[in-house]
N, C-alpha and C positions, 0 to 999 in steps of 0.2 A: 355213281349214283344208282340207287334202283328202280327198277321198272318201274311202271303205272302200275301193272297188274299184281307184282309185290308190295306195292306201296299202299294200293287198296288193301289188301290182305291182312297188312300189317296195323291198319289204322281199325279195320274189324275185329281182329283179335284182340287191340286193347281197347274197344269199346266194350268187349264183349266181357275181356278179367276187370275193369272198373266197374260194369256193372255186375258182375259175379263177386266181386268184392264191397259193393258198396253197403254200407248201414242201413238205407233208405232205397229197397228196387222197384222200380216202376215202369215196368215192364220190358217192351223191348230195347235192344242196346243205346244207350243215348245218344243225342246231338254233339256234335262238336261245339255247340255253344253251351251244353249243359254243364254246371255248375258242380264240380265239387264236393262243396260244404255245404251250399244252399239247397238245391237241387237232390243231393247224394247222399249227405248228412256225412261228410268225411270231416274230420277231425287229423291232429300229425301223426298220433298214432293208427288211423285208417290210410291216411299218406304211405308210412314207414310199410305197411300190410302192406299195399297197392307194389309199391315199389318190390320187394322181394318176388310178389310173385310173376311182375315184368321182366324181373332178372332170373328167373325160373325156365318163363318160357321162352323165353330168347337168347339164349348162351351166348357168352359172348360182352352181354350190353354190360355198362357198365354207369348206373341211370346216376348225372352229377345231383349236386344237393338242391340245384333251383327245382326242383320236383316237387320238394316238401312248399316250394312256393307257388307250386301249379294251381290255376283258379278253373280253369275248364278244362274238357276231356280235351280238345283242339289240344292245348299247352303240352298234356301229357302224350301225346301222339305226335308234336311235334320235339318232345326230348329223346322219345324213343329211336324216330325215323333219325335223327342226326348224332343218337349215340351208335348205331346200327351203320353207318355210314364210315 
């Protein structure tokens, strides 16, 4: 399992490519309750973007398809952290 201090890391970095990827930015990096589609304006093809460049920065991950059914950044920080594992 990975540390806290990795796991923190990991969870700011992809707040940080959803927000650098998302359609709709709204300033600093999101909540873990923030939304997506609502919130982000992601779409599956903003999904499919998000995911490549998850898989960019983190060699290795291998993000499965429940991604494309991620509704919050939480959801997508938690596919990360347990594909990463």
């Amino acid at each position: 399992m990975q540390d806290v201090t990795n796991e923190a890391e990991i969870r700011r970095t992809v707040r940080t490519l959803v927000l650098d990827a998302a359609p709709i930015k709204n300033g600093p990096p999101p909540e873990p309750s923030t939304r997506l589609g609502g919130d982000l304006g992601y779409d599956s093809l903003g999904k499919e973007e998000l995911v490549a460049l998850l898989e960019q920065e983190f060699p290795g991950l291998s993000v499965p398809d429940e991604a494309f059914e991620a509704e919050t950044v939480a959801e997508v920080e938690s596919l990360v952290l347990d594909g990463l594992r």
